[in-house]
C-alpha positions, 0 to 999 in steps of 0.5 A: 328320930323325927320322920326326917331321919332315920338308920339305914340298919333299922330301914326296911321299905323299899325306897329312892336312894340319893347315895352321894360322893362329893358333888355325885350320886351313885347311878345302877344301870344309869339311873337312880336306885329304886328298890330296899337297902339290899340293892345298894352296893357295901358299906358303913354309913357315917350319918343318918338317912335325911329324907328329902322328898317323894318320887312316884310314891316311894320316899327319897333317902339321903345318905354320904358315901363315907370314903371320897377315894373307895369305889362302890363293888358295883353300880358307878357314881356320876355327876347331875347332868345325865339326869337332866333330861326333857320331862325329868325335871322333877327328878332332877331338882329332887336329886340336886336337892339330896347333892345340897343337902349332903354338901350342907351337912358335910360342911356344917360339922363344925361351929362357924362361930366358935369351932365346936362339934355341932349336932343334926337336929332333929325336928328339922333340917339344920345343925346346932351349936349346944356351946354357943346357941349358933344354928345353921340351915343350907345355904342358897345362893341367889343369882340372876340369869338374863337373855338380852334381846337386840332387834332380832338378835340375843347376846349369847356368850361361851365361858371356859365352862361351857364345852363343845363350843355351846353359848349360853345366856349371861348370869352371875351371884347377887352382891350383898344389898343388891335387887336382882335387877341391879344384879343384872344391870351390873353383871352384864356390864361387868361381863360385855361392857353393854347397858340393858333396860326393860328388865322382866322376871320369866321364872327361876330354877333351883341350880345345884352347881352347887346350891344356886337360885337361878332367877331368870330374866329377858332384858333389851340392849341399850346401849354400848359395844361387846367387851368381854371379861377374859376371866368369865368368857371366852367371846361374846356376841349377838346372834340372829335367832334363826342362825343359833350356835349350840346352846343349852339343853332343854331342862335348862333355864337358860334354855327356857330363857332363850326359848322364851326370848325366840317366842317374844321376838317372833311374836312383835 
């Protein structure tokens, strides 16, 4: 095997351990598990180790938990969030990076184009098709997300999602054929029937809920009233920066896109 596998029976250095059930990683004492294989809880993996990157030095190690419905003998399996964290931001994308990853492999043991077996390749991160040549690599989804400014106001919106009553800012997937500002012109219309323009690029966030791109922008009100989707959020409305409801978390992009937005409106 290339340095991107390896056997879990042949692993002796101490290392990150990115140990994934469906859409969660297993957690020792809430936190990531950092030390030899000795220090993971029992069992027999299916598959090999997928190194996915670094983290203080030490190699982070990919490996799926081979019964969704087993509980580990010690240790507990948890979703993302609790790694989302102020300053653990690099942490957090490395560990979304090992939830992508298992959930690429685990939905590319089969052909798409013609139902056969497929194998893991070696010399990179993929799956092949010997039968008919088809290749696959781990899917990204690109969509935009968008703080809409009016005045001394931003659009915030709660979606079913969204718990404790948060707001957040407005996002949604790229359409095929689509720019990303068409895809925010569309989206935002689409959610809350309002016209944007003076559409500026802030930064994007790899998102691995499951495996979106987030790119975010800041946009300015044009024209139109509120009118929501019922099927994407629950309400809708503007609110004035120095009277916020609870928004985001910092680690967030939408966080930085709010906090950016409050900055600029500040500023002028």
């Amino acid at each position: 095997m290339s340095e991107l596998y390896l056997s879990l029976h042949s692993h002796s250095e101490e290392a990150v351990w990115l140990l994934v059930r469906g859409d969660q990683l297993w957690l020792k004492d809430g936190a990531l598990p950092v030390g030899d294989k000795a220090m993971l809880p029992s069992f027999e993996p299916e598959g090999p180790l997928v190194k996915v990157g670094t983290w203080e030095g030490r190699t982070a190690w990919l490996l799926e938990w081979p019964d969704r419905n087993a509980e580990p003998d010690f240790g507990e399996f948890s979703g993302l969030r609790p790694l989302l964290a102020p300053g653990q931001e690099a942490l957090f994308q490395l560990a979304g990076r090992g939830i992508q990853l298992a959930n690429f492999f685990r939905t590319h043991r089969y052909c798409g184009q013609c139902g056969a077996r497929m194998r893991v390749v070696q010399e990179e991160i993929a799956t092949h098709c010997d039968l008919c040549q088809h290749r696959c690599y781990p899917r990204l989804s690109p969509s935009m997300i968008v703080a809409v400014k009016k005045g001394r106001q931003l659009l915030l919106g709660s979606s079913p999602r969204h718990k404790n009553g948060m707001y957040s800012t407005l996002a949604g997937f790229t359409e095929p054929g689509e720019s990303m500002e068409e895809t925010v012109r569309r989206e935002v219309m689409e959610e809350v029937g309002l016209r944007v323009h003076n559409i500026r690029y802030i930064c994007s966030q790899n998102w691995p809920f499951p495996h979106s791109m987030m790119v975010g922008f800041i946009a300015e009100f044009e024209s139109g009233d509120i009118c929501i989707d019922p099927v994407e959020l629950t309400d809708a409305r503007w609110f004035d920066i120095d009277a916020l409801p609870l928004i985001p978390p910092a680690g967030t992009i939408a966080r930085t896109l709010i906090d950016h937005a409050i900055a600029e409106i500040q500023a002028g």
